[in-house]
KOLDREN-241326 format. One record per residue: residue number from 1; residue in three letters; x, y, z of N, C-alpha, C in turn. Coordinates in steps of 0.2 Angstrom, whole numbers, plus 5000, padded with zeros to 4 digits. Layout:
! KOLDREN-241326
{k: NUM, r: ala, n_u: X, n_v: Y, n_w: Z, ca_u: X, ca_v: Y, ca_w: Z, c_u: X, c_v: Y, c_w: Z}
...
! end
This chain:
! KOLDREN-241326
{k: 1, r: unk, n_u: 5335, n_v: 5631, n_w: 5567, ca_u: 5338, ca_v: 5632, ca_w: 5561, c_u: 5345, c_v: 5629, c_w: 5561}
{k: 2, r: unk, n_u: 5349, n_v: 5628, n_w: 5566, ca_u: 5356, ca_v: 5628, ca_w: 5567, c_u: 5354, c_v: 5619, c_w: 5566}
{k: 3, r: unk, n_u: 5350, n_v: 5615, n_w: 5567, ca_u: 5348, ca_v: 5608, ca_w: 5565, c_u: 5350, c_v: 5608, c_w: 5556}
{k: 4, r: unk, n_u: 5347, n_v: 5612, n_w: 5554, ca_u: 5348, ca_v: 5610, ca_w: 5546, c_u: 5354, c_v: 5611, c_w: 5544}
{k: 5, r: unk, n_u: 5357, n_v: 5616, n_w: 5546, ca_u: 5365, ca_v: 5619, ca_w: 5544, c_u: 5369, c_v: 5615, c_w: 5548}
{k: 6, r: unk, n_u: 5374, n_v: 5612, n_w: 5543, ca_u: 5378, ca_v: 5609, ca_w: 5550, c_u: 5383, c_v: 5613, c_w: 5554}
{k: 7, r: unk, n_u: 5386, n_v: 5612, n_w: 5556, ca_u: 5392, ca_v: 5617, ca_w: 5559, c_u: 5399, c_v: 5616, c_w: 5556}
{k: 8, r: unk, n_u: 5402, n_v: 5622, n_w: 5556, ca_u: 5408, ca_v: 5619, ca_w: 5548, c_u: 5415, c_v: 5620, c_w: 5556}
{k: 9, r: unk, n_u: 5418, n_v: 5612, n_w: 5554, ca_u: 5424, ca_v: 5612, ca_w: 5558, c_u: 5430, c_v: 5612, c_w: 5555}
{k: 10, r: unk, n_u: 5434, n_v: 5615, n_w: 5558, ca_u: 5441, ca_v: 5614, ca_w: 5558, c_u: 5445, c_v: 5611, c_w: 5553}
{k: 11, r: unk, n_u: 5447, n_v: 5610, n_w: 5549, ca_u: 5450, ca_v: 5604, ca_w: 5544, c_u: 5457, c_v: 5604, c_w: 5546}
{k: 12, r: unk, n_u: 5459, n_v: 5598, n_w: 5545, ca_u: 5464, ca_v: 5594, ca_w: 5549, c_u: 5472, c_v: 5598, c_w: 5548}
{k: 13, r: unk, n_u: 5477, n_v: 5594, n_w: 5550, ca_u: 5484, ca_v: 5597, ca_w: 5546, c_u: 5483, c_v: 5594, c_w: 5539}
{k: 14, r: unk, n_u: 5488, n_v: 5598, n_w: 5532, ca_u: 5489, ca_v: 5598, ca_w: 5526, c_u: 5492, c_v: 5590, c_w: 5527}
{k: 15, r: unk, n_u: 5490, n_v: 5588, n_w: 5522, ca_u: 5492, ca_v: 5579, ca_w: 5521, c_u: 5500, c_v: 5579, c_w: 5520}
{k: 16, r: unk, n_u: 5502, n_v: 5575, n_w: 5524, ca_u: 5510, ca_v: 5575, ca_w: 5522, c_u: 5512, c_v: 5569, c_w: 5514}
{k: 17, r: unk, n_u: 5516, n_v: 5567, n_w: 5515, ca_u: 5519, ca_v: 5566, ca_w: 5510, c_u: 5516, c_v: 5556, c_w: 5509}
{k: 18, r: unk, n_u: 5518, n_v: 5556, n_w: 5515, ca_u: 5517, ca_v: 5547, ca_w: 5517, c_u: 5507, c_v: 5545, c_w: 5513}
{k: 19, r: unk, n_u: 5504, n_v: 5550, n_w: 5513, ca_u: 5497, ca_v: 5546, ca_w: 5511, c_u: 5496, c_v: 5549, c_w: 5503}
{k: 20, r: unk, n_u: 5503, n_v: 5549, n_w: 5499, ca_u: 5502, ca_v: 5548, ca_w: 5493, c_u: 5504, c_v: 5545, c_w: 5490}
{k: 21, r: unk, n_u: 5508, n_v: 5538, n_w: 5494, ca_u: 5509, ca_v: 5534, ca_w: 5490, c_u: 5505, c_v: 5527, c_w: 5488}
{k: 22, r: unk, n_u: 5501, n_v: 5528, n_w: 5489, ca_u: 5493, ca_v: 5526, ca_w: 5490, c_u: 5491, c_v: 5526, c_w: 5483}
{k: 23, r: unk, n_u: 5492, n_v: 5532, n_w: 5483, ca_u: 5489, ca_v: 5537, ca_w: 5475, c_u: 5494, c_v: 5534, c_w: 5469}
{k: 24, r: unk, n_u: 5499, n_v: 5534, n_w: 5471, ca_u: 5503, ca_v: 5533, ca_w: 5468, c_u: 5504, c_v: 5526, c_w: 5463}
{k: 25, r: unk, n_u: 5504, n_v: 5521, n_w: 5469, ca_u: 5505, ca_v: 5514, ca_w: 5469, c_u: 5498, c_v: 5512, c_w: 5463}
{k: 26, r: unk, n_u: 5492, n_v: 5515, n_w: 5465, ca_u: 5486, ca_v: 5516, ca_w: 5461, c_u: 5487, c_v: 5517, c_w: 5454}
{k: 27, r: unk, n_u: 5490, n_v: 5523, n_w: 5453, ca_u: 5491, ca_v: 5524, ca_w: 5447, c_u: 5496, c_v: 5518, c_w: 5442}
{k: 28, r: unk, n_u: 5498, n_v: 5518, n_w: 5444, ca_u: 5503, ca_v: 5513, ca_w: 5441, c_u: 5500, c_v: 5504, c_w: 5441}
{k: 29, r: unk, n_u: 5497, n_v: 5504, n_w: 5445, ca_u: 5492, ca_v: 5497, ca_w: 5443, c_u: 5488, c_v: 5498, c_w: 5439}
{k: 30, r: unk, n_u: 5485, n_v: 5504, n_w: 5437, ca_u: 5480, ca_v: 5507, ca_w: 5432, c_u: 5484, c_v: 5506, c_w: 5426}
{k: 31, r: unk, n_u: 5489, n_v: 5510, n_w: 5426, ca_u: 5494, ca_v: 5511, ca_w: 5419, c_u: 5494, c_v: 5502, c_w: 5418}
{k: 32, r: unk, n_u: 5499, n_v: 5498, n_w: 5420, ca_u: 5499, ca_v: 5492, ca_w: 5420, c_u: 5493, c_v: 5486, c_w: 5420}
{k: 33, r: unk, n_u: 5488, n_v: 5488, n_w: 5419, ca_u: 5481, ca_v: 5486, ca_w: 5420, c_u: 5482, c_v: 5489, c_w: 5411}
{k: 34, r: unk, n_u: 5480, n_v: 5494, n_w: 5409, ca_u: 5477, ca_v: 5495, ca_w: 5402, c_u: 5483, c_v: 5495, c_w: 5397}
{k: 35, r: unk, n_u: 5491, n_v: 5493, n_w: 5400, ca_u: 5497, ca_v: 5490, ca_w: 5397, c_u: 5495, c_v: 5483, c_w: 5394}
{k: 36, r: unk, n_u: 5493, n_v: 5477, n_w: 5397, ca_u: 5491, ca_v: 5473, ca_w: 5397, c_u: 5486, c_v: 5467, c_w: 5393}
{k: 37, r: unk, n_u: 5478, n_v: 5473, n_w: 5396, ca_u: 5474, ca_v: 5474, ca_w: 5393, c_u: 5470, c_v: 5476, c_w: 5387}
{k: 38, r: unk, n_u: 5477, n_v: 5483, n_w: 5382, ca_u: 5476, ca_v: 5484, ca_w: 5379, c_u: 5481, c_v: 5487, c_w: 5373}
{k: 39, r: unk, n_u: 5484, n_v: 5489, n_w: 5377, ca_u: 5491, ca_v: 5489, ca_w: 5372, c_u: 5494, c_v: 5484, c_w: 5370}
{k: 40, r: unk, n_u: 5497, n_v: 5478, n_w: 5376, ca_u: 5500, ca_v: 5473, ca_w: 5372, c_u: 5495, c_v: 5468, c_w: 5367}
{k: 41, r: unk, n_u: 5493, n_v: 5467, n_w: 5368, ca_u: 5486, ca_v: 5464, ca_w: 5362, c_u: 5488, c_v: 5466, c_w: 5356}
{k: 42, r: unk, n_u: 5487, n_v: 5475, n_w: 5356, ca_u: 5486, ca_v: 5475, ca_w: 5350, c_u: 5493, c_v: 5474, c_w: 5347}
{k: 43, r: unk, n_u: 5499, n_v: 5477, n_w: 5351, ca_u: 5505, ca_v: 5477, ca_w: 5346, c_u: 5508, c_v: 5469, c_w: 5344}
{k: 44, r: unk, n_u: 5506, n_v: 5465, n_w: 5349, ca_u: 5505, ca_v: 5458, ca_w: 5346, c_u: 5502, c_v: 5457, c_w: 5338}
{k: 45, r: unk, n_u: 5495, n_v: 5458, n_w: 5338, ca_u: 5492, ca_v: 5458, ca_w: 5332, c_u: 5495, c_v: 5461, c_w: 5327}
{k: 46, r: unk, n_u: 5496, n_v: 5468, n_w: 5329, ca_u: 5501, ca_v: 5470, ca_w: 5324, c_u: 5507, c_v: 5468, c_w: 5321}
{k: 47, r: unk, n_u: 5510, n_v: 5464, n_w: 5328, ca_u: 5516, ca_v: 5460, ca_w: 5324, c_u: 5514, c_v: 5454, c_w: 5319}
{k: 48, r: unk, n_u: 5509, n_v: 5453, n_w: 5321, ca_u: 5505, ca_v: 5445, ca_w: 5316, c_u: 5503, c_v: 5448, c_w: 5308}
{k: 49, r: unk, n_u: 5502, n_v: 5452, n_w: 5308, ca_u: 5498, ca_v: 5457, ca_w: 5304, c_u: 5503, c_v: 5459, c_w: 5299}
{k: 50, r: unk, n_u: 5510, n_v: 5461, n_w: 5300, ca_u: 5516, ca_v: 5462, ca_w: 5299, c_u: 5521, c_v: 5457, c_w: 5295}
{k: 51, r: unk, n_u: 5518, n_v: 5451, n_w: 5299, ca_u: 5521, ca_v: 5444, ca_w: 5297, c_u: 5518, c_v: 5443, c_w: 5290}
{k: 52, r: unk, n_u: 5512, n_v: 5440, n_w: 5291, ca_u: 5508, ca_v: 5439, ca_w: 5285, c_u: 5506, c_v: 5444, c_w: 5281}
{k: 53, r: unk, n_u: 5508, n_v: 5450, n_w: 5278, ca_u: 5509, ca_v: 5456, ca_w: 5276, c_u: 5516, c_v: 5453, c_w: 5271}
{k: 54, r: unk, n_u: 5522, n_v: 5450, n_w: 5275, ca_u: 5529, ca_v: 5449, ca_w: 5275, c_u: 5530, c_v: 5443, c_w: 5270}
{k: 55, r: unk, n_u: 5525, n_v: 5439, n_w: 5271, ca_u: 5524, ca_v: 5432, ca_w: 5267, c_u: 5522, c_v: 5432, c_w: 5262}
{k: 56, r: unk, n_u: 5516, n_v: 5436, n_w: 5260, ca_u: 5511, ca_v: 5437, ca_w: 5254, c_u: 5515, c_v: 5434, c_w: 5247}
{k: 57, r: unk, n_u: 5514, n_v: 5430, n_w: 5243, ca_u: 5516, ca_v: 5426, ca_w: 5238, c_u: 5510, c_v: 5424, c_w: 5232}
{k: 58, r: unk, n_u: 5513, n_v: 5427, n_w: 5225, ca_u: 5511, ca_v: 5424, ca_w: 5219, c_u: 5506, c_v: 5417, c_w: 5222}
{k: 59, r: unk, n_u: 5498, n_v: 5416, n_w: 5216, ca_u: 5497, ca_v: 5410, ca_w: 5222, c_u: 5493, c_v: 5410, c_w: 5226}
{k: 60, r: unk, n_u: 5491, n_v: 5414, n_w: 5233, ca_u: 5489, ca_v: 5416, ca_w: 5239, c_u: 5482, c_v: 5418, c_w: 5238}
{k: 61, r: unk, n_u: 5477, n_v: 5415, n_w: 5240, ca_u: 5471, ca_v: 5416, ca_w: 5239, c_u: 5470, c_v: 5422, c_w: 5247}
{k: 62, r: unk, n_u: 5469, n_v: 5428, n_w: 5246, ca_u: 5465, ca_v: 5432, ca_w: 5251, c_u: 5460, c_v: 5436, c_w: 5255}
{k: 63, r: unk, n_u: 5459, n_v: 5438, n_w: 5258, ca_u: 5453, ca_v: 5442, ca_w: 5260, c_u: 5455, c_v: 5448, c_w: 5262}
{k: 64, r: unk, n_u: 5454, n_v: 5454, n_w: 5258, ca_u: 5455, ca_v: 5460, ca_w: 5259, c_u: 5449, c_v: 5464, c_w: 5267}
{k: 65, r: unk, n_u: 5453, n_v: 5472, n_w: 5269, ca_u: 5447, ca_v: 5472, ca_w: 5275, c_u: 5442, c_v: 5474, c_w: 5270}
{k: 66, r: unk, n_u: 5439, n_v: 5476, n_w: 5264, ca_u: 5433, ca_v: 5478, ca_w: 5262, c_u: 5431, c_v: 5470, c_w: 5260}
{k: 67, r: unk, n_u: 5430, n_v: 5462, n_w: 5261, ca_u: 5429, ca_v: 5456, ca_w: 5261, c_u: 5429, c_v: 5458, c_w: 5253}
{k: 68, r: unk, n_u: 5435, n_v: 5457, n_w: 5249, ca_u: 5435, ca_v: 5454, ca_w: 5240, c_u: 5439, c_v: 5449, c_w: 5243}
{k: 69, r: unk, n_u: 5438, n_v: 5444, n_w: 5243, ca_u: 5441, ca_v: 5437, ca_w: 5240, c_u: 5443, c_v: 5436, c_w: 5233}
{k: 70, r: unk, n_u: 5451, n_v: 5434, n_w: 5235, ca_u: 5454, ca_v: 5433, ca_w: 5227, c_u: 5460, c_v: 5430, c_w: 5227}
{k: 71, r: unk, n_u: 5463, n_v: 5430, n_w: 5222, ca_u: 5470, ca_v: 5426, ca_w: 5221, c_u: 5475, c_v: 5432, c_w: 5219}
{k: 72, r: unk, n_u: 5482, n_v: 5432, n_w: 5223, ca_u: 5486, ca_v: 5436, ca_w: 5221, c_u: 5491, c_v: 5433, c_w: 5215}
{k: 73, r: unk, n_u: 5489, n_v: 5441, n_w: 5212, ca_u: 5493, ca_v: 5436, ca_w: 5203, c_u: 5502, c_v: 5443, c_w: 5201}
{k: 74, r: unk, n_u: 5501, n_v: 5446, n_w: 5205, ca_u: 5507, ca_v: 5450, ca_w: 5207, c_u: 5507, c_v: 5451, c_w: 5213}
{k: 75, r: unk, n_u: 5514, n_v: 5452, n_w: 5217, ca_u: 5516, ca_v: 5457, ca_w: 5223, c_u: 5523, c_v: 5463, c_w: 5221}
{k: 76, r: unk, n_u: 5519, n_v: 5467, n_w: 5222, ca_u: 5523, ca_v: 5473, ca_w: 5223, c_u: 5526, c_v: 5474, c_w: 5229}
{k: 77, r: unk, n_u: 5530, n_v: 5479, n_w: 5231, ca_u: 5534, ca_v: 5481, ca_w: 5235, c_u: 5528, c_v: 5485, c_w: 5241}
{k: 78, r: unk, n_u: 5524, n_v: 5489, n_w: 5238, ca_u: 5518, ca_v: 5492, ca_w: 5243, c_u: 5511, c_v: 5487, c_w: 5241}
{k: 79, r: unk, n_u: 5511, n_v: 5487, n_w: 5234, ca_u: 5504, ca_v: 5482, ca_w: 5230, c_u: 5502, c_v: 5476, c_w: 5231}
{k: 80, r: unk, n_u: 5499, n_v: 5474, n_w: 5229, ca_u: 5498, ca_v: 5467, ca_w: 5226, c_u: 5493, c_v: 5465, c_w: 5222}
{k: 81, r: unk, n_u: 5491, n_v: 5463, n_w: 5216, ca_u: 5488, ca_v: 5462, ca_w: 5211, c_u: 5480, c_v: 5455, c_w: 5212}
{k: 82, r: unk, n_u: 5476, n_v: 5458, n_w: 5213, ca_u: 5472, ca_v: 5453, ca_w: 5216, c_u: 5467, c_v: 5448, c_w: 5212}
{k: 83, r: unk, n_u: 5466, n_v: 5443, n_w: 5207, ca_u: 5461, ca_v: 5443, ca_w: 5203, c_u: 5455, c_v: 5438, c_w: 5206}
{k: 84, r: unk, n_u: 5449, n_v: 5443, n_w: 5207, ca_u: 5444, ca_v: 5441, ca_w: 5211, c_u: 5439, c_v: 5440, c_w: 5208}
{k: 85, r: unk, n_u: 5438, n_v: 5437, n_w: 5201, ca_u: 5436, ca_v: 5434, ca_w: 5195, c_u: 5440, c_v: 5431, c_w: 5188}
{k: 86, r: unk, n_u: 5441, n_v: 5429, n_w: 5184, ca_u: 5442, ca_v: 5427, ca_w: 5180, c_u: 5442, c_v: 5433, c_w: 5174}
{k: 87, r: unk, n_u: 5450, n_v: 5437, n_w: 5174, ca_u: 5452, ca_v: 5441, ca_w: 5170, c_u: 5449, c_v: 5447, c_w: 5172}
{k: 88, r: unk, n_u: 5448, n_v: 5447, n_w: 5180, ca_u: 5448, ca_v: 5454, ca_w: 5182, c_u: 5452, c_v: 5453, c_w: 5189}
{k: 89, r: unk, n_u: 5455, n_v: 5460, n_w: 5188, ca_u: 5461, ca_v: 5461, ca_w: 5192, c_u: 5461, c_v: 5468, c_w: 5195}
{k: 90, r: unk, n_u: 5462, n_v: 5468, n_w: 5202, ca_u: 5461, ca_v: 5475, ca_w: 5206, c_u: 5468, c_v: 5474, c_w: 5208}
{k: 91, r: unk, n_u: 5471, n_v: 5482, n_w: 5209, ca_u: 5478, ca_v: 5485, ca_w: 5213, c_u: 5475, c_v: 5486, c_w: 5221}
{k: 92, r: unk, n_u: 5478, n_v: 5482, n_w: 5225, ca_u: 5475, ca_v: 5487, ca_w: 5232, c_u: 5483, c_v: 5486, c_w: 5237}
{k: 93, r: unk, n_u: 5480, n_v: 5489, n_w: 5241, ca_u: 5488, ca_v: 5491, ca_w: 5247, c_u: 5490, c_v: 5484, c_w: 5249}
{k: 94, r: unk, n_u: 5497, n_v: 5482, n_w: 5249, ca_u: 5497, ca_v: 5476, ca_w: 5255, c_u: 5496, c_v: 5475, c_w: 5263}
{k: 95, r: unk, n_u: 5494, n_v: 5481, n_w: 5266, ca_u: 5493, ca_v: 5481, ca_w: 5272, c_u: 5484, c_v: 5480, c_w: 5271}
{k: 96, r: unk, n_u: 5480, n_v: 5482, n_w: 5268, ca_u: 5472, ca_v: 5479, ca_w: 5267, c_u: 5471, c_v: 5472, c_w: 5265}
{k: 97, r: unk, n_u: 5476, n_v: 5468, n_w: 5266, ca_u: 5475, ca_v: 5460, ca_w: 5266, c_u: 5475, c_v: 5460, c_w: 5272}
{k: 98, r: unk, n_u: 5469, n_v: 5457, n_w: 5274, ca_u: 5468, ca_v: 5455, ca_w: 5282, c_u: 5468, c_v: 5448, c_w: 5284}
{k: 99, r: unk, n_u: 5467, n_v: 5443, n_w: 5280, ca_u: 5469, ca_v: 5436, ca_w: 5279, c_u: 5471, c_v: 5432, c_w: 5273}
{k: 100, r: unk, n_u: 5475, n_v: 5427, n_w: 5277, ca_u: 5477, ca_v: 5423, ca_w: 5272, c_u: 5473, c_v: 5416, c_w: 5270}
{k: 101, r: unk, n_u: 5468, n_v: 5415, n_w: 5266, ca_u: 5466, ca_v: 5409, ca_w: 5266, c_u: 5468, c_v: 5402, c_w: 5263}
{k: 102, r: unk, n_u: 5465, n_v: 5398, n_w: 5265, ca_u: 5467, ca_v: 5389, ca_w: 5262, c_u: 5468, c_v: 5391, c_w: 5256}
{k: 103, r: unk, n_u: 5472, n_v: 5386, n_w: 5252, ca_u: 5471, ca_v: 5384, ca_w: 5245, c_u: 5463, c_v: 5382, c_w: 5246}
{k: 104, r: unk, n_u: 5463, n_v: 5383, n_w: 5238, ca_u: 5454, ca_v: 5380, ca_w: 5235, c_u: 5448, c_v: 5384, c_w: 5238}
{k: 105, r: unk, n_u: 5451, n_v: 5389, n_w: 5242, ca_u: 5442, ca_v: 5394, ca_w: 5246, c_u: 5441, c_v: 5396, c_w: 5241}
{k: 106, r: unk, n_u: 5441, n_v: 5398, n_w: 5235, ca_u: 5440, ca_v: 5402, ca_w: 5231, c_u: 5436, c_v: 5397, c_w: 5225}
{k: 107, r: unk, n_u: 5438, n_v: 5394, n_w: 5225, ca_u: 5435, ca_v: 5388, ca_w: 5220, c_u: 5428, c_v: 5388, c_w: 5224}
{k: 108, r: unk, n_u: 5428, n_v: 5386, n_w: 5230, ca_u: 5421, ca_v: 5382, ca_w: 5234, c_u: 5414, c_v: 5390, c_w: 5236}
{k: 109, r: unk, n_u: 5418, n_v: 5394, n_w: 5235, ca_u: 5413, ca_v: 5401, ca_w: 5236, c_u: 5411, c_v: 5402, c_w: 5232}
! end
């Protein structure tokens, strides 16, 4: 029976201090691994997203995130006035503009 069961030994001294910096160093390449890989990206975009939010001008043919294509025929301070037909006009937020397109897309679609 003593075959199946192993024998329980002794466990070492308590780890001192030197075999956590191991640990440590690890964490910190993690932290700096998902810095990188996904925080900077985004706050990047963010900053581009910010820009062209910043720009938005009487004129501007756009794509909102729910996809209406249209022409902005006012800008508000938060708004902007979108006509994505001929004599029809929606208010939606300026942050929900998600691209700016060419001149004439709007013509060609």
């Amino acid at each position: 029976m003593n075959s199946l069961i192993p024998a329980a030994w002794a466990q070492g001294a308590p780890a001192s201090a030197g075999s956590q910096l191991p640990f440590i160093l690890l964490m910190v390449a993690i932290f700096a691994m998902f810095y990188f890989v996904l925080f900077r990206p985004q706050q990047k975009k963010q900053k581009e997203h910010q820009a062209l939010i910043s720009k938005l001008a009487v004129g501007d043919e756009v794509v909102t995130t729910g996809g209406l294509l249209g022409k902005i025929t006012e800008v508000g301070d938060s708004f902007v006035t979108i006509e994505v037909a001929p004599d029809v006009r929606i208010k939606v937020q300026k942050f929900q503009v998600s691209a700016l397109m060419p001149k004439g897309t709007l013509k060609s679609a």
